[in-house]
C-alpha positions in Angstrom: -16.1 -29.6 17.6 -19.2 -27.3 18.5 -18.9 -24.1 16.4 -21.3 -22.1 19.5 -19.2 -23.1 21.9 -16.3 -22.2 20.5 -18.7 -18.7 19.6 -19.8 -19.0 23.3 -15.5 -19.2 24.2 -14.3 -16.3 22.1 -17.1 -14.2 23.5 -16.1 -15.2 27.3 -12.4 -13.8 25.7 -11.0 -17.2 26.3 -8.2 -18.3 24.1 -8.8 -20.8 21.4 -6.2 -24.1 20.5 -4.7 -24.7 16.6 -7.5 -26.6 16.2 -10.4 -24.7 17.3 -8.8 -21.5 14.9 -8.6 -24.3 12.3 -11.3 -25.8 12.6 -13.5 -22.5 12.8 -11.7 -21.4 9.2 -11.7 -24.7 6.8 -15.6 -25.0 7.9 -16.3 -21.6 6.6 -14.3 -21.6 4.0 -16.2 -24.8 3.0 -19.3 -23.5 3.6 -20.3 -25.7 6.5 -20.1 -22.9 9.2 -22.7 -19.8 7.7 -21.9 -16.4 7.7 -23.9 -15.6 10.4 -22.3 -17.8 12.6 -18.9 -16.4 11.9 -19.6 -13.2 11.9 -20.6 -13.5 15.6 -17.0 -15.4 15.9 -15.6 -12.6 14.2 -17.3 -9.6 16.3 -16.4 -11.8 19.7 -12.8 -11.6 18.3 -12.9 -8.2 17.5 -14.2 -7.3 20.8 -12.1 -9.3 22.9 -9.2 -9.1 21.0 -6.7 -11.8 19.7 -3.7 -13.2 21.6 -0.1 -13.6 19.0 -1.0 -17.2 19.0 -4.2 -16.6 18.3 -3.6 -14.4 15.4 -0.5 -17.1 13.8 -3.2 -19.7 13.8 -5.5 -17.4 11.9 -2.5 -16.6 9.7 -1.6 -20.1 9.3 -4.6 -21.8 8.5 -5.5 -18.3 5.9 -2.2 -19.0 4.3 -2.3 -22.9 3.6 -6.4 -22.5 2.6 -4.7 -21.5 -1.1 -1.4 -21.9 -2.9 2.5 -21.1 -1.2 4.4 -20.2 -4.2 7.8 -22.1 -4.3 10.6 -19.6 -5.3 13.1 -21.8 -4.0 14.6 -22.4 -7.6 14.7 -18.1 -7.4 18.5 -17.6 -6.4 19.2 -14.7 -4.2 17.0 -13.4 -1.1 13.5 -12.5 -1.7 12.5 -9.8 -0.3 8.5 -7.7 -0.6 7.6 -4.5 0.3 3.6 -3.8 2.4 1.9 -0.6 2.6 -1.3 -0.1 4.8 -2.0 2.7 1.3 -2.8 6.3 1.4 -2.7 9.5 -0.7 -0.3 10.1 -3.2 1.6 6.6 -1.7 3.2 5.5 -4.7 6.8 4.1 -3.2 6.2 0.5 -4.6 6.4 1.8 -8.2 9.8 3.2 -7.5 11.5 1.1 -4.9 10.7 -2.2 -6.4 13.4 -1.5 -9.1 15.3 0.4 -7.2 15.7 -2.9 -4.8 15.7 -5.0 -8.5 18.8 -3.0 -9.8 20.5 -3.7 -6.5 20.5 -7.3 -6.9 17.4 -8.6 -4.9 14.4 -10.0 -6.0 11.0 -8.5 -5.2 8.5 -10.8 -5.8 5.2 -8.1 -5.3 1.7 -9.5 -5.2 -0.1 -5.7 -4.8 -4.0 -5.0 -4.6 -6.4 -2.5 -6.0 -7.7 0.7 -4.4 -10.5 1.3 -2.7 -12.4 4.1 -1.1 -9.5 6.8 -0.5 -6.4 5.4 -1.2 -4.9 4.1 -4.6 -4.0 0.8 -5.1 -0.3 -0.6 -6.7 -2.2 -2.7 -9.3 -4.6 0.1 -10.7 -1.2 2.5 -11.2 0.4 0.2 -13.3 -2.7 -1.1 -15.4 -2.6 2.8 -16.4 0.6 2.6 -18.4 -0.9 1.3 -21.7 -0.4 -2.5 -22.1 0.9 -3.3 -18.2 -0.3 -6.6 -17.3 -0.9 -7.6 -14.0 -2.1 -11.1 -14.4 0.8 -13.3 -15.3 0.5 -16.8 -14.5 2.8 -18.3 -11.6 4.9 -19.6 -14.5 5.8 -16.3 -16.0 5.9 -14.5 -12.6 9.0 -17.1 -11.8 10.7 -16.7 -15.0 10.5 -13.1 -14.8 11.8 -12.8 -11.1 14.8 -15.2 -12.5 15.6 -12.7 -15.7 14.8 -9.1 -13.9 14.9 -9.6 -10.2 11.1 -8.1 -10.1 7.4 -9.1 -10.8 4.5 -6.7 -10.1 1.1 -8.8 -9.8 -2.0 -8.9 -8.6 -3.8 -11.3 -5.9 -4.6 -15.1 -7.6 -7.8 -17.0 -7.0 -5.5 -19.9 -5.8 -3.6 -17.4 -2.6 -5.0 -17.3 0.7 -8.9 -17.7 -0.6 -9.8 -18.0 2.8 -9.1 -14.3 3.8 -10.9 -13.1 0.4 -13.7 -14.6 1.8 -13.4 -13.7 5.3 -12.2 -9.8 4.3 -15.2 -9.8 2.5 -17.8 -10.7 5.6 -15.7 -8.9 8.2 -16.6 -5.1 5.9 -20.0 -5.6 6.3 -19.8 -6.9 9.7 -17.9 -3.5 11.4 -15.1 -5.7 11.9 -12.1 -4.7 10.0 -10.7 -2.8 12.0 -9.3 -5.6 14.6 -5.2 -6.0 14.6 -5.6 -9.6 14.8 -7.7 -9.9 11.7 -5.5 -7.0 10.0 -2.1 -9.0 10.3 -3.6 -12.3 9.8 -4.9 -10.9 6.4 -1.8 -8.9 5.5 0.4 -11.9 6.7 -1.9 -14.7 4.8 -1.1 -13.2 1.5 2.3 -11.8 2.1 3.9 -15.1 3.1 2.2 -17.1 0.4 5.1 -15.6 -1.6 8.4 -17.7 -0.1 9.6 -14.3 0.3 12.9 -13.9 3.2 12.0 -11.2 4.6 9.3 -8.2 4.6 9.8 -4.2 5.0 6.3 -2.6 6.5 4.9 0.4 5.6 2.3 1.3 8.4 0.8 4.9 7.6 -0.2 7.4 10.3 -2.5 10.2 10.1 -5.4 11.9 8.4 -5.0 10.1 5.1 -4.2 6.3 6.5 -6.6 3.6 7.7 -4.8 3.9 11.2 -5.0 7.6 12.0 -3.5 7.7 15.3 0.1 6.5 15.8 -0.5 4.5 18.7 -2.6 2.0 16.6 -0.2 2.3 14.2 2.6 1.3 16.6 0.6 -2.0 17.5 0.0 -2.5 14.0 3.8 -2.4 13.1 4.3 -4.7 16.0 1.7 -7.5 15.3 3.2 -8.0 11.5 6.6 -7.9 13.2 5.7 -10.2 15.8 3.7 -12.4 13.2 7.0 -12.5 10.9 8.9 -13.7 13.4 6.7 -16.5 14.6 7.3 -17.8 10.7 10.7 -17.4 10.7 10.7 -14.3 8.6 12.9 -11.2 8.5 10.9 -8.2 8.5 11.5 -4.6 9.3 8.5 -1.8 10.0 8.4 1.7 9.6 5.4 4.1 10.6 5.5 6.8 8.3 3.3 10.2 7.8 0.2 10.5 6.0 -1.0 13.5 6.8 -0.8 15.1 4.2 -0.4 13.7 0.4 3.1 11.8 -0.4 4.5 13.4 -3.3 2.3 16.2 -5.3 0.6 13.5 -7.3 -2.5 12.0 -6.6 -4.2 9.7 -8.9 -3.1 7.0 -10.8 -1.1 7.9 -14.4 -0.3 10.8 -12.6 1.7 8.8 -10.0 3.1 6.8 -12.6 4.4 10.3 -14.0 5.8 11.5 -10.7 7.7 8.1 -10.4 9.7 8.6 -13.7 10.8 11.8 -12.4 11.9 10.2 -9.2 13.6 7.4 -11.1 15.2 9.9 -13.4 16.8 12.1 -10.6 13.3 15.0 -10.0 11.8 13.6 -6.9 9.6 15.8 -3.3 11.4 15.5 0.1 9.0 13.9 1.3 8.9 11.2 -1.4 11.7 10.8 -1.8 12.8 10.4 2.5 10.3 7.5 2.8 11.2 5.9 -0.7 15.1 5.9 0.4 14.3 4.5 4.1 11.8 1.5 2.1 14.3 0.5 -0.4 17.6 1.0 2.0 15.9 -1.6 4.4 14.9 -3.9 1.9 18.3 -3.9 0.3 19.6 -4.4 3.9 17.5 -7.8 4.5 18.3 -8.8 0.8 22.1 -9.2 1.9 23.4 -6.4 -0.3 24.0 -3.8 2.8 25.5 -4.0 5.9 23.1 -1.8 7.5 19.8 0.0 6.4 21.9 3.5 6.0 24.0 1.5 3.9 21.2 0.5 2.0 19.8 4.1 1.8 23.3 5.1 -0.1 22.9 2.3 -2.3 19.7 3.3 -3.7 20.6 7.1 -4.0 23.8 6.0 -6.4 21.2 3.8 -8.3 18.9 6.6 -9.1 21.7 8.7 -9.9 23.8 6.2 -12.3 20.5 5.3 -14.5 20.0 1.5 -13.3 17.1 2.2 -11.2 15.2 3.8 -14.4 16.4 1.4 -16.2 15.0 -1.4 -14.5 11.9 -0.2 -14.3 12.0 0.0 -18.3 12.7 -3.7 -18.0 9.9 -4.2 -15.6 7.2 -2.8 -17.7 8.2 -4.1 -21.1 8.7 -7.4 -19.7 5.1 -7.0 -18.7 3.4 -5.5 -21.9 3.6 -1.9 -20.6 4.4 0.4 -23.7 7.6 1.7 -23.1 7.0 4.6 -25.3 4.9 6.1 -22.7 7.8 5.6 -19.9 9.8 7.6 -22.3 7.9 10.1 -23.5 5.0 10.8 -20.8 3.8 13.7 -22.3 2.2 11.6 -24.9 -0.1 10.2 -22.5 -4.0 11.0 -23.6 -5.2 14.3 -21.6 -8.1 14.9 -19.5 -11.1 16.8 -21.1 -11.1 19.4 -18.2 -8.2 21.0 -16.1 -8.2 23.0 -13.6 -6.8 25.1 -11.0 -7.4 26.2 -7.7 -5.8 29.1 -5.8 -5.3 29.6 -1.8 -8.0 31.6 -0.5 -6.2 33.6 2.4 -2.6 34.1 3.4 -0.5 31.9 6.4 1.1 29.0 7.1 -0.3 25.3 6.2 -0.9 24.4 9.2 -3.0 20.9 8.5 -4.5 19.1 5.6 -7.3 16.4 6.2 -6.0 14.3 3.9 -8.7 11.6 3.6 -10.9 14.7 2.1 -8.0 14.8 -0.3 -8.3 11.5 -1.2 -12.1 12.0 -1.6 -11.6 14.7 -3.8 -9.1 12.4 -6.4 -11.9 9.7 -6.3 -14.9 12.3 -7.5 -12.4 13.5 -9.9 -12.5 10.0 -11.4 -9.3 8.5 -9.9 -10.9 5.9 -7.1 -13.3 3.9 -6.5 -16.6 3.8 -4.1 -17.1 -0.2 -5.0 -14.9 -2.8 -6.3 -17.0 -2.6 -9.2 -16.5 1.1 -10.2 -14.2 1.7 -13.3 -11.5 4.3 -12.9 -10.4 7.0 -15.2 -6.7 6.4 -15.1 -5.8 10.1 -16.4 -7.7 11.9 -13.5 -6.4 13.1 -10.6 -4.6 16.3 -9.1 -1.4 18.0 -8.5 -1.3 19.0 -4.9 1.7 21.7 -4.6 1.9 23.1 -0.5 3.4 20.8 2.5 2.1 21.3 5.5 4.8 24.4 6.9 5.4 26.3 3.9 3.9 30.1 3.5 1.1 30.4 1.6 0.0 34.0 -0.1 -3.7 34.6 -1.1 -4.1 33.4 -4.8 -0.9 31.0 -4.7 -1.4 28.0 -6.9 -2.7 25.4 -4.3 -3.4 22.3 -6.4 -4.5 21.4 -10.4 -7.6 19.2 -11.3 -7.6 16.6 -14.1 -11.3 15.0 -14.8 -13.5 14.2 -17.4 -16.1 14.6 -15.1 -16.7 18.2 -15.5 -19.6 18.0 -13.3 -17.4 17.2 -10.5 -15.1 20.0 -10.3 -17.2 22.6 -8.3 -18.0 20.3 -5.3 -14.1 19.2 -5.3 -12.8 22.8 -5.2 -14.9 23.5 -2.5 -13.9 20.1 -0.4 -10.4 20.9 -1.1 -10.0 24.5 0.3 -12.3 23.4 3.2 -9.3 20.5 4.0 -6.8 23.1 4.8 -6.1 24.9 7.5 -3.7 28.0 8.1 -2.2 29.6 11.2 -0.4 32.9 11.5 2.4 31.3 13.2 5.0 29.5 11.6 4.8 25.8 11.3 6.8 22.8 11.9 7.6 20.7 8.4 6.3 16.9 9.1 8.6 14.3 10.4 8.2 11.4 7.8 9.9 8.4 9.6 8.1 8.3 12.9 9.6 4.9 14.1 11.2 1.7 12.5 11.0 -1.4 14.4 13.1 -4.3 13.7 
């Protein structure tokens, strides 16, 4: 094959065979097509878009470039759990043994943050000890003994989209559907899991801010699913403001004991419940998703949910005594707090700028290389609705950047927005698709 012409046909938004998609990928993975030939494959793509068979051969060929795990010796439905991230988004630390204590195996392979939003991996690595890398042996063993693994991207799954991810954000071309599912997909089904449950995010604080990408978003992994003979369910929840009060990554951690010990947000906990009541739906263990929902509330309340979790992280090195007693956990040199400004109703929060303001406190990072301060962070007390007075408590700080805290203060009261008027509370669910 001619790798212009093909170029030349994806830029004429022409549809390309099995083996053209094929082709195009196992060259560049092996180095015989340069980057600057498929980046202009990728920017034709992203222009002209990608049709659903299109975007399965991508998937395809991404997935078998690596390693398929083979669970099939795991009894009992797999099922995972994909979040597009945000602020404050920290529903796979709680849901993944909340679905474990029900009976179904979650077999999670989670990422790291980046930019604004946190990421799974970097959450867990903050509870002293927690390790993320087991090997493929361990990550079996441990699915067979406690229904639930928690571990980071291998070397040996889906290579090929490391490679291409890594070209398409410095070619402006990431934000393509197509490329998007093939990506999420490539990695998702390189675990032999059943079935999926999507978390798309919407709003200020989410990669897709308006709800009509979102929507296609949901639709493309659903669609992609089913051309792999693969359950899945999505949901397109809120993110328009932060999920929870905690932001940062011990300090999620901390908010997810509470919610697996009974004390959890609304808001938390009404996207949590909808998550894990799917998942235990497609894992066989509920007739229907509200089933499922009832399910995991009874978990939380009798103690198993907590309980698994315990198991999770000591069967992964976490130190338990931590999990126990979190107020052990080492302190940030500087705290502090910051009070509303003027009276009203929250009427919006830009909550990328929130985001922004956990990552200068410490919490995030700008590069993959940066090194986090697991202990930094803030508390983030309004939702958008509630009634604010002048010199209410808006939100705490935790750094040990001291140098950091003016600018952040500033950024966060700038991110919010009042009206004299009262003010609708946020819908969290704003569709599921099956």
């Amino acid at each position: 094959m001619n790798t212009v012409q093909l170029i030349k046909k994806k830029r004429e938004a022409e549809g390309l065979t099995e083996d053209e998609v094929n082709y195009l990928i196992k060259n560049y993975t092996k180095g015989k097509i340069p980057d600057y030939q498929f980046s202009a494959f990728l920017m034709a793509g992203y222009i002209n878009g990608f049709t659903q068979k299109e975007t399965d051969y991508l998937t395809n060929e991404m997935l078998f470039s690596g390693k398929v795990i083979d669970l099939s010796d795991v009894k009992g439905k797999k099922i995972d759990k994909h979040s597009t991230g945000g602020v404050g988004d920290k529903t796979s630390l709680v849901l993944a043994p909340i679905a474990a204590a029900a009976g179904i195996n979650v077999p999670m392979i989670s990422g790291r943050g980046l930019g604004h939003t946190g990421g799974t991996l970097d959450k867990l690595e903050s509870i002293p000890g927690f390790r993320t890398d087991l090997s493929m042996r361990r990550f079996k063993s441990s699915l067979k003994k406690y229904n639930a693994a928690m571990i980071g991207q291998t070397k040996e799954i889906a290579p090929a989209d490391k490679m291409i991810y890594a070209l398409r954000d410095v070619t402006a071309t990431v934000e393509s559907i197509p490329l998007i599912t093939a990506s999420i997909m490539s990695k998702k089904l390189a675990e032999d899991a059943d079935g999926f449950v999507f978390d798309i995010k919407t709003g200020s604080g989410a990669f897709m801010q308006k709800l009509s990408d979102s929507r296609k978003l949901a639709e493309s992994l659903i669609n992609t699913s089913k051309s792999f003979q693969t359950r899945a369910i999505g949901m397109i929840t809120d993110m328009n403001q932060p999920l929870g009060k905690y932001i940062g990554n011990w300090l999620e951690v901390y908010e997810s004991i509470l919610f697996l010990q009974g004390e959890a947000a609304d808001d938390l906990a009404e996207v949590t419940y909808n998550l894990s009541g799917a998942m235990i739906y497609l894992g066989g263990k509920a007739k229907s998703s509200n089933e499922g929902i009832e399910i995991s509330r009874e978990l939380i309340a009798n103690g198993k949910a907590f309980n698994k979790f315990r198991e999770i992280v000591k069967n992964q090195k976490g130190d338990l005594s931590f999990i126990d007693n979190p107020g052990k956990y080492p302190k940030s040199k500087f705290t502090e707090q910051v009070f509303a400004e003027k009276s009203g109703y929250l009427k919006s929060v830009n909550n990328y700028q929130i985001g922004m303001c956990s990552l200068e406190l410490g919490a995030g990072r700008r590069t993959k290389e940066d090194k986090i301060d697991p202990k930094a962070g803030i508390i983030f007390h309004p939702k958008i609705g509630d009634r604010i007075k002048k010199g209410d408590l808006i939100a705490e700080l935790f750094t040990d950047d001291g140098s950091s805290i003016g600018e952040v203060k500033k950024s966060l009261q700038s991110a919010l927005k009042f009206s004299t008027k009262r003010v609708q509370k946020m819908k969290m669910i704003k569709q599921v698709i099956e």
